[in-house]
C-alpha positions, 0 to 999 in steps of 0.5 A: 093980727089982733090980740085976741087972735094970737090968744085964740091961736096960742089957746088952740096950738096948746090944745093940739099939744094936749090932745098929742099928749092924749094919744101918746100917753094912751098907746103907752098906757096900752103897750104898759098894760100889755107888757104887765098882764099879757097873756091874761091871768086867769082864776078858777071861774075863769077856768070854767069859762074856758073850758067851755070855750074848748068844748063848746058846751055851755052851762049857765052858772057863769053867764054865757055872754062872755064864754061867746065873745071869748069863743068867737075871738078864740077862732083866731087866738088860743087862750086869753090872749085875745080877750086881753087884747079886747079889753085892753083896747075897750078900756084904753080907748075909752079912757082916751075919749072921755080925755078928749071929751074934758080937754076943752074945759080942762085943758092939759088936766084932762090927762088925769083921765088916762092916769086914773087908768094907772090907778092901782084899785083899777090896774091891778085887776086889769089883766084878769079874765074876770066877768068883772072886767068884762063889765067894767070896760063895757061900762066904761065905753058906754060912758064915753059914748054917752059923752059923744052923744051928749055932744054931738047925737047919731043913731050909730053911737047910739046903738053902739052904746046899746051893744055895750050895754047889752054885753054889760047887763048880761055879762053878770047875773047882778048886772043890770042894776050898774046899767040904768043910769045909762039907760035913762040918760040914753032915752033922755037923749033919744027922746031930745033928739026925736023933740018927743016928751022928755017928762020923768015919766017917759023918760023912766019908762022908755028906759025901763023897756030898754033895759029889759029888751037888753036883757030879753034879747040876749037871754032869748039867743041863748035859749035859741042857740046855746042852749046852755046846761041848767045848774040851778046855781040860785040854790048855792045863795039859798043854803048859803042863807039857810046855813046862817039861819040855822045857826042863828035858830039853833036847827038845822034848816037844810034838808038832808038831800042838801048835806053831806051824811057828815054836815052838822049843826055844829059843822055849820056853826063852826064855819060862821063863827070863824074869821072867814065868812066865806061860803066856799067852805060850805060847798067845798069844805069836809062835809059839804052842802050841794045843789040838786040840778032840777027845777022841783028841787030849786023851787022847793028849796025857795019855799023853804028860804021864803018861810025861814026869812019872813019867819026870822027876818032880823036873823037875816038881816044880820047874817046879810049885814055881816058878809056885806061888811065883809064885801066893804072891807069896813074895818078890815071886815071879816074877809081880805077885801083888798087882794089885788088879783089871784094868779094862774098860769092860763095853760094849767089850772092847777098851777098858781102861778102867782108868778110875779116873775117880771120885775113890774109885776112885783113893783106893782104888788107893793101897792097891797102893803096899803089896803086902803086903797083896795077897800070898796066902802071908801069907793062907795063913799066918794060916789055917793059924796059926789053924785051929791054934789053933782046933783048941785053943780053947773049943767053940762057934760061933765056933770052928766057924766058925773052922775051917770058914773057915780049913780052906776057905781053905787047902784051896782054895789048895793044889791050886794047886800042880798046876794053876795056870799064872799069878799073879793075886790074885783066885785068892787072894780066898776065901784073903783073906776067910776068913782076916780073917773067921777073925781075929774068929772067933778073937777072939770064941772068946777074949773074956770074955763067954760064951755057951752053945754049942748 
């Protein structure tokens, strides 16, 4: 046997020993979650979710996407349990794709993958049934189907992809924004595979029309079948910006049918000069604002904030400003941006069972004595430096997927600038993941070791 063959041969045994490890390592990573997080732990929007779980009822203040999914696997267990078990089994198996995918170029560093699973900003909202996760691991099998097809193309990849997708764009209202890059790369794909015009051009609108089919659809089984209750909840982000315009030009902008008797200019101005810029205390607090379920009134109010805003544009900037540095976590920023995960016994909404009771559970809520790591604007940075760099970097399905993760990310985060109206890290969670998933992308488009690109 020639040289090169026993080199060939050792080369080969010592990726099957990888890939062993591949397995190993993502089973014990599922089985490490499952013993943390089981049965799922759940906040007050989780709450509400699942009380329409129970009845059926749907309302469209939380997108109905997810409370069908948890209903369909709610025929056959009780609770969060089986959307735990969902999630845990998307994200862990995807993670131990895009291993797989990498080991070629990067050897027995392609685990990094399956670690960033471990990653404290990621893995400590993973037991969460949150819209956020829902989100996230959507996103995170689309990326290893991506990576699939940039390798080896067929049609039913390709429509799993679309299904996730479809899930992810609708699973929240400010979704679609993380999905383009997938859509472009996915009819940069298609158009390959059918040897049609691939310019910029078709590409864009190819991906256009898919990403608003994904959404259409879905919203056109809802409207058949659901047929969920109205709750108008745009008016919740409309007074929340009429309340810091107000303050800024010393009137109360809100008409009276919005207000309670109690709420007053000074009430208003009280809440946005406090170290809390959060609009829970507006809705929820002594002297709350409140919505008008109808559609005259929503339209009504949109004109009103319409007015406001082009009349007292740098007001509104600043007031947007102020909550999106809040929702970086930019130097503290005026709301605690770094909370892991807020904890509820699943069988009683009144309970806060921050019960960390298992000995891992408090092992892991150490991480939180560093905030660092638990801040979006770091994340935001890293994506933006290395899609940069991507942009730079050797053709090849590392790179590609680079791009999409890091574009993907940054693409979600930004619209928070208009609509966020509270800090809390797990908006950030998808921004995290793709960002450390970018990291080992970034490091195989630099290793040594070469492998064709499709």
């Amino acid at each position: 046997m020639s040289l090169t063959a026993v080199k060939d041969e050792s080369r080969e045994h010592s990726r099957q020993r990888t890939r062993l490890f591949c397995f190993v390592l993502c089973f014990a990573g599922f089985l490490f979650s499952w013993s943390i997080w089981a049965p799922g732990f759940m906040s007050p929007d989780s709450y509400h979710q699942w009380s329409q779980v129970k009845s059926g009822h749907y309302v469209d203040d939380h997108p109905t996407i997810m409370v069908l999914l948890w209903r369909a696997i709610h025929i056959f267990q009780h609770g969060p349990t089986g959307l735990l078990f969902l999630h845990l089994c998307v994200f862990w198996l995807s993670l131990l794709s895009l291993s797989l995918r990498l080991l070629p170029r990067l050897g027995a560093s392609s685990l990094a993958v399956l670690f960033v699973g471990l990653a404290p900003p990621v893995f400590g909202s993973l037991g969460a049934i949150w819209k956020d996760i829902g989100l996230g691991v959507s996103l995170l099998a689309a990326l290893a189907i991506v990576g699939h097809l940039l390798q080896r193309f067929s049609w039913k990849h390709f429509s799993l992809a679309v299904l996730f997708l479809i899930y992810a764009q609708n699973v929240r209202h400010n979704a679609p924004s993380a999905a383009i890059p997938f859509w472009i790369v996915l009819a940069l794909i298609g158009l390959r595979h059918l040897k049609k015009n691939t310019s910029l051009r078709s590409v864009g609108l190819l991906a256009l029309g898919m990403l608003i089919i994904g959404s259409l659809s879905y919203k056109t089984i809802e409207a058949l079948f659901l047929k969920p209750e109205r709750s108008y909840f745009v008016q919740n982000l409309l007074l929340h910006d009429l309340a810091a315009l107000s303050t800024s030009k010393h009137q109360l902008l809100i008409p009276e049918s919005y207000r309670d008797p109690g709420c007053t200019l000074e009430g208003l101005s009280e809440t946005y000069s406090g170290d809390s810029r959060c609009y829970d205390s507006l809705f929820y607090g002594k002297y709350p604002l409140r919505r008008i379920p109808s559609k005259e009134a929503t339209s009504s109010l949109a004109r009103l904030w319409i007015r406001e805003v082009s009349g007292n544009p740098m007001a509104y900037l600043r007031h947007r400003w102020t909550f999106f540095v809040g929702t970086l976590g930019w130097k503290g920023g005026p709301c605690r941006a770094h909370q892991i995960l807020h904890l509820y016994d699943w069988r009683d909404p009144r309970t806060r069972s921050v019960g960390m009771v298992g000995r891992l559970q408090r092992i892991f809520s150490w991480f939180e004595k560093f905030p660092i790591i638990f801040t979006p604007w770091v994340y935001l940075a890293l994506s933006t430096v290395l899609f940069v760099l991507g942009l730079r970097s050797e053709t090849g399905i590392a790179r590609n997927l680079l791009l999409v993760s890091s574009s993907s990310g940054i693409l979600y985060f930004l619209p928070y600038f208009f609509v966020t109206v509270c800090c809390d890290f797990r908006y950030s969670w998808w921004l995290a993941l793709s960002s450390l998933l970018a990291v080992v992308f970034y490091s195989s488009t630099v290793a040594k070791t070469k492998v064709p690109s499709p």
